[in-house]
C-alpha positions in Angstrom: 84.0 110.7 72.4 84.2 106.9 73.0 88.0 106.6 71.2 89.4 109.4 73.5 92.5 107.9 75.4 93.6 109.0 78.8 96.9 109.9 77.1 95.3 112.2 74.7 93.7 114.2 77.9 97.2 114.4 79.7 98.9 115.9 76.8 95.4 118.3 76.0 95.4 119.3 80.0 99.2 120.1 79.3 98.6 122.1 76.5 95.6 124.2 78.0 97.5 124.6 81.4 100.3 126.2 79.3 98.7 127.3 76.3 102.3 125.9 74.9 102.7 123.0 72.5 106.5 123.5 73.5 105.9 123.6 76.7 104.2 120.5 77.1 106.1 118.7 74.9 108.8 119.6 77.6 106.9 119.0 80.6 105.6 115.2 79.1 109.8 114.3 77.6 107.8 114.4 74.0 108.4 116.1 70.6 106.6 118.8 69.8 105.2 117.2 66.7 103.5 114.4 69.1 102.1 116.5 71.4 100.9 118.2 68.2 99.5 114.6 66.7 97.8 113.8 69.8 95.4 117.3 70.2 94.8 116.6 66.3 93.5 113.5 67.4 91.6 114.4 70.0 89.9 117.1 67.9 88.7 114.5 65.1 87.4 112.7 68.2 85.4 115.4 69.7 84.3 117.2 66.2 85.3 120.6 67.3 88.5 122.5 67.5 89.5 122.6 70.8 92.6 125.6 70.2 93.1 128.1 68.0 96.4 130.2 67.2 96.1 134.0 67.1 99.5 135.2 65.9 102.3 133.3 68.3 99.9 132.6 70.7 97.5 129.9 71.4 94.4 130.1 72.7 91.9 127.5 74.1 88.2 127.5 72.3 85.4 127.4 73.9 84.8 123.4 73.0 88.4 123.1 74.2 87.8 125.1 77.6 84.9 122.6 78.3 87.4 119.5 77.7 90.2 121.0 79.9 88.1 121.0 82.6 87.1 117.6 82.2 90.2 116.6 81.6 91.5 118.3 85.2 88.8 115.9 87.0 89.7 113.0 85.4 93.1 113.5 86.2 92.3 114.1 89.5 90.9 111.3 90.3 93.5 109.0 88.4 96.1 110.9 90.9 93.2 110.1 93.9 92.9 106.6 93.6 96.6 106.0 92.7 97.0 107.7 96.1 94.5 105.3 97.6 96.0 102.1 96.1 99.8 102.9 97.4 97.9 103.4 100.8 96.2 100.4 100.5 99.1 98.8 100.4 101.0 100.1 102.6 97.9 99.3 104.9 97.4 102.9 105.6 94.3 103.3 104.0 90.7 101.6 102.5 87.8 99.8 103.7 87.5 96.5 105.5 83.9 95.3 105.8 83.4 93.0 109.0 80.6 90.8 110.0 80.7 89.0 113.3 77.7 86.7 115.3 75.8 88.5 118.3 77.6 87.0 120.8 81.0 88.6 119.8 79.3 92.3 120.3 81.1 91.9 124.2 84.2 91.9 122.8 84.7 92.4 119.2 84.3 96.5 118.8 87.2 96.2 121.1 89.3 94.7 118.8 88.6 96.5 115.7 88.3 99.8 118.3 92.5 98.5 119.2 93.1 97.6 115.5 92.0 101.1 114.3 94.4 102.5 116.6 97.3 101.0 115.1 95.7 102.4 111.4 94.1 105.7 111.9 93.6 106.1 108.2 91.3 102.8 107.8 87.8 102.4 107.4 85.9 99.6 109.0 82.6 98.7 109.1 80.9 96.1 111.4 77.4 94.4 111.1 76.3 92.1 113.9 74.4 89.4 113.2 73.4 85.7 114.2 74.8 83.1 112.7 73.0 82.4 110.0 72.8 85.8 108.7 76.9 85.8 108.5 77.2 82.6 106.6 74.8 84.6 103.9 76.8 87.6 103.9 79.7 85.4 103.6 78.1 83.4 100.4 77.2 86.6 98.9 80.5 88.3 99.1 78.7 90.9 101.2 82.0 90.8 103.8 85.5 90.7 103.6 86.0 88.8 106.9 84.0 87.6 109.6 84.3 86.6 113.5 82.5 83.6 114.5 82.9 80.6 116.3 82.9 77.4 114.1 83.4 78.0 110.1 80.4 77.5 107.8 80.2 73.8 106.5 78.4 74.5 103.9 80.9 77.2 102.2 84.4 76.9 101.0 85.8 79.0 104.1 89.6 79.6 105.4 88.7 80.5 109.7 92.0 81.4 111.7 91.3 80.4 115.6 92.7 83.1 117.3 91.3 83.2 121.1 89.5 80.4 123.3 85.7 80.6 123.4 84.4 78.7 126.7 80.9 77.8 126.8 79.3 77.3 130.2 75.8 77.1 132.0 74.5 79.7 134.2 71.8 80.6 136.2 70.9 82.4 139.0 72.6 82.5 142.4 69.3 81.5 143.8 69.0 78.4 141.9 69.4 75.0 144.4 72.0 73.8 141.5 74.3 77.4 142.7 75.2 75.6 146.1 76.6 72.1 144.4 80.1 71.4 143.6 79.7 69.2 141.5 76.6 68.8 138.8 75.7 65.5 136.5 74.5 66.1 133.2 71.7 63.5 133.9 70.8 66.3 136.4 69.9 68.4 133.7 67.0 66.6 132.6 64.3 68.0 134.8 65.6 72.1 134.5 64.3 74.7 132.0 66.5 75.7 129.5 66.3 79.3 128.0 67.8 78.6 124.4 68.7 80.6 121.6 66.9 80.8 118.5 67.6 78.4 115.3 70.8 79.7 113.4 72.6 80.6 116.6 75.5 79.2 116.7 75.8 79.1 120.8 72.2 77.2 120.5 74.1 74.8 117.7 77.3 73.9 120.2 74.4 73.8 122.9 72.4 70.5 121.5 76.1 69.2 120.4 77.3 69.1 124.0 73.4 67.9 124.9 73.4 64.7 122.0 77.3 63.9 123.4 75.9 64.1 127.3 71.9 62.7 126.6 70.8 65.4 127.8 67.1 66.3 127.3 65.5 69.4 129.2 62.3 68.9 130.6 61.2 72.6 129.4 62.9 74.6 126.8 62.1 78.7 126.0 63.6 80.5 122.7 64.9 83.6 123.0 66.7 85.4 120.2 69.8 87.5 122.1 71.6 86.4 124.8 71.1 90.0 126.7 67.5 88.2 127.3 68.4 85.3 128.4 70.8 86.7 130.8 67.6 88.7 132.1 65.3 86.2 132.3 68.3 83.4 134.0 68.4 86.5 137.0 64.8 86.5 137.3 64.6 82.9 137.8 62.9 81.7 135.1 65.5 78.7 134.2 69.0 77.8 133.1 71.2 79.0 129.9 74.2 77.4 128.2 75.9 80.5 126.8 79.6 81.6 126.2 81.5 83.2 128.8 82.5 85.9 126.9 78.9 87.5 127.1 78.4 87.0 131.4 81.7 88.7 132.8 80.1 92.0 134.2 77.3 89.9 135.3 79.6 86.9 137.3 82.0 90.0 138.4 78.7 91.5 140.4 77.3 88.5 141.6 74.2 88.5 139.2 75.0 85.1 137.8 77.1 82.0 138.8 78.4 79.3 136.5 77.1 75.9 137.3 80.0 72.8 138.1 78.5 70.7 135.5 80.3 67.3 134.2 81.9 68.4 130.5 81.9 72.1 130.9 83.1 74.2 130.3 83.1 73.3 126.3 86.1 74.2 124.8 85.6 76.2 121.3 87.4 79.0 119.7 86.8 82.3 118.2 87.9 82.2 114.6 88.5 85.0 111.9 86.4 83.4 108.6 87.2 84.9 105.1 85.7 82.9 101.4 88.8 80.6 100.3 88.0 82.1 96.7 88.5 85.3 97.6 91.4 88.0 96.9 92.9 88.7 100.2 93.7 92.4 100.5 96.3 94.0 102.1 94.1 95.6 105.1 92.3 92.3 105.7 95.6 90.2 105.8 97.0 93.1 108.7 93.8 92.8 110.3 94.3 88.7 110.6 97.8 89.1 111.9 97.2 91.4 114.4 94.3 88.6 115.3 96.7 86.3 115.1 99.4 87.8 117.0 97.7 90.1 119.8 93.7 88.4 119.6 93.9 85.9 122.6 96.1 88.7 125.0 93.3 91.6 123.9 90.8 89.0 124.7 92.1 88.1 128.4 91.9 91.9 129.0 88.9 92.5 128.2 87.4 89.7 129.9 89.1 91.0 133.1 87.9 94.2 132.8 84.7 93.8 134.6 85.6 91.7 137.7 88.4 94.4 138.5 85.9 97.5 138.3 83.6 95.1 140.7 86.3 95.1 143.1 87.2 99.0 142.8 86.4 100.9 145.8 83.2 103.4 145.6 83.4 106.5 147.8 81.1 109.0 148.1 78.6 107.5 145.1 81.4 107.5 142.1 84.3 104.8 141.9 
């Protein structure tokens, strides 16, 4: 039935509902004669009568029984995604698929947590990732949108900055450098750096701020997520460069300080990254506005979050 129509199948789901050529000639504003013409049609197609008329009344066959059903799915789901496109565009509905780099994970199920709420009918989905891995999903059209620091070079990209991303170095309170005011990047030379692995973008802003400064650790250990280099900076092991949106809790209980170095912090922002060459839909255009708008304010709350629980009173073993 390759030459069947979706108009033939509206005017055969009419008849059968109302066993009435009249009827659905009424219901569909057509002659009788054309709703007629298009059954007649649709039985050539098919190679089987599909009604039969036993004195004034009309009667589905068993072929034609078979089709009406059919044809009450297929007109389902034309009604269904009909429904889903209007909602789609009124932003109350569909998908929106979201990559972001690890060291967004502090923040960024926050956002889309705060979006959500402002679109309970959405669906989002979020993949966390280093760098790297993003820029691939990116050149594969795997993602609508993703949240990373600097946009891909290497890919026709459009990135919307919408919050401040401050990249400092830590280390332990312990560490001699935690009782200077002041640090020189020369003095940087002789520490132990715990870096991130190749692809990173935090490691990639890291030996930018290191070539600019001529900074050259004597010691350097990869690690590939910033929750172990946090670890390993407390147990004394070295010194991290890593954006301040991943230490809060830690600073806010005294696990790790920030280190007064010349040229830091280094100013970089968070952007929203979406393909130049691709359709922008509805969903992912309200998603960048609300970035846009309310990104850097969310941000700032978020990132005070932990330092006011650190200062909450605890009685009696619960805060």
């Amino acid at each position: 039935m390759k030459n069947v129509t979706l108009r033939q199948l509206k005017v055969f789901e009419a008849v059968a509902r109302h066993l009435s050529f009249s009827r659905a000639a009424e219901e569909l504003h057509l002659t009788q004669p054309a709703v007629s013409m298009q059954v007649r049609g649709l039985e050539e197609d098919a190679g089987l009568p599909l009604t039969e008329q036993i004195g004034k009344k009309i009667f589905l066959t068993d072929a034609g029984a078979e089709l009406a059903r059919h044809a009450r799915v297929i007109a389902g789901q034309l009604l269904a995604a009909q429904e889903a496109l209007a909602a789609m565009r009124g932003v109350r509905g569909g998908h929106l698929n979201i990559g972001v780099v690890s060291t967004t994970k502090y923040f960024a199920p926050r956002l889309l947590a705060a979006f959500r709420a402002r679109h309970p009918g959405i669906e989002l989905s979020l993949g966390v990732h280093n760098r790297e891995k993003i820029v691939r999903q990116l050149i594969d059209n795997e993602i609508d949108l993703a949240i990373m620091g600097r946009p891909p070079a290497e890919l026709d990209t459009i990135g919307d900055a919408f919050a401040e991303n401050l990249l400092v170095i830590i280390a332990a309170p312990t560490h001699p450098f935690a009782e200077h005011r002041r640090i020189g990047p020369d003095d940087l030379n002789q520490e132990t750096f715990l870096i991130r692995e190749p692809g990173s973008g935090t490691r990639s802003a890291m030996e930018r701020y290191f070539a600019e400064e001529g900074v050259t650790p004597a010691r350097t250990f990869e690690m590939n997520s910033n929750e172990t280099i946090k670890q390993a900076v407390m147990a004394g092991m070295g010194i991290a460069f890593l954006s301040s949106s991943t230490i809060e809790i830690e600073l806010a209980m005294g696990r790790l300080v920030v280190l007064p170095v010349a040229g830091t912090p280094v100013m970089r922002q968070w952007h929203l990254v979406r393909r130049a060459d691709k359709r922008q839909m509805p969903l992912a255009e309200a998603f960048r506005e609300f970035l846009s708008g309310e990104g850097a304010s969310l941000m700032d709350e978020l990132m005070a979050e932990p330092l006011a629980a650190s200062r909450s009173p605890v009685r009696n073993g619960k805060a």
